[in-house]
N, C-alpha and C positions, 0 to 999 in steps of 0.2 A: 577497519571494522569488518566487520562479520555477520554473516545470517544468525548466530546465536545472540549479537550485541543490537541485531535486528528485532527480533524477535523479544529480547528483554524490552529496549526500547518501547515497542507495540502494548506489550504489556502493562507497563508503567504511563503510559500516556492512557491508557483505557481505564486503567486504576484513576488517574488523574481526573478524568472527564468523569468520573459518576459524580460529583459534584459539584462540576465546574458550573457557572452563569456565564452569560455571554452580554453582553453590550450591543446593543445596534443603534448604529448612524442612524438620524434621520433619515437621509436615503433607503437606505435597508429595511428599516422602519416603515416606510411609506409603500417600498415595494413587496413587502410582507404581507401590510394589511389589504393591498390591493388584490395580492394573491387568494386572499384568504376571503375577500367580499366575492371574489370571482367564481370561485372553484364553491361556493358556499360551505367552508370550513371553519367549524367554531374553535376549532383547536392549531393554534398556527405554528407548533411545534411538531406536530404530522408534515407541515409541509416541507419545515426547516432539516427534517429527516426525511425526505424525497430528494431535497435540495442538494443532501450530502451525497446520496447516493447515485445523483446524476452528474453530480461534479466527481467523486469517484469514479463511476464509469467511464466515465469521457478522457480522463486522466491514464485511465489502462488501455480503452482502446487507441489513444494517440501515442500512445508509446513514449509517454512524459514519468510516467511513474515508475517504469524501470529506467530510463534516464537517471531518475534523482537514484534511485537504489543504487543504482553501479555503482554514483557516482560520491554515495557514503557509506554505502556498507559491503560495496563490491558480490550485489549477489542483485538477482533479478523476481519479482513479483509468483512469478513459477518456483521459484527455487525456494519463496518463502512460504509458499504454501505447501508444496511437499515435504522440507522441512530438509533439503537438504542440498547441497548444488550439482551444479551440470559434472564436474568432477566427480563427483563421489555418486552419482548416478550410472555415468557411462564404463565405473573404473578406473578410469581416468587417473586417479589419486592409487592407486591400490597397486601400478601394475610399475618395474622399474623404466626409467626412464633414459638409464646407460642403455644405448647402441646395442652393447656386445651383448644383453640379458633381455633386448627385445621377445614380445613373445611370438610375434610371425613376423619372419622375416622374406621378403618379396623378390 
């Protein structure tokens, strides 16, 4: 896979979700509505979108989300947001890799 098969992926799951529903466990449910008598929030889909966004966070700064990236589309959370990889940033991809056509040689 690929930052491009990444990238479509992201897209198609974002197409996906504008109408998805969600289910919740009793659990969930209960921990929901308690969030939401708490915080006094009449709208408990503000908080289910705090939710994501702190489960997001906590997932990039533990270094879990490029984890999963490597580890299926072989590119990392930086690389998908620039839109392109550590390669094709540095050169990397562009310069020959024969020895004898190096471009400084030490």
């Amino acid at each position: 896979m690929s930052l491009d098969d990444l990238a479509d992926d992201v897209q198609q799951t974002a197409d996906d979700l504008e109408t998805a529903t969600f289910h919740l466990d009793a659990e969930a449910r209960t921990e929901l509505a308690m969030l939401a008598a708490a915080m006094d929030n009449d709208d408990p889909s503000v908080l289910i979108e705090r939710a994501i966004h702190a489960l997001f966070q906590q997932t990039v700064d533990a270094g879990k989300l490029d984890f999963h990236l490597r580890a299926n589309y072989d590119v990392t959370y930086d690389e998908y947001l620039s839109g392109m990889t550590y390669d094709e940033m540095t050169g990397g991809s562009t310069y020959p890799t024969d020895d004898g056509d190096r471009r400084y040689q030490f």
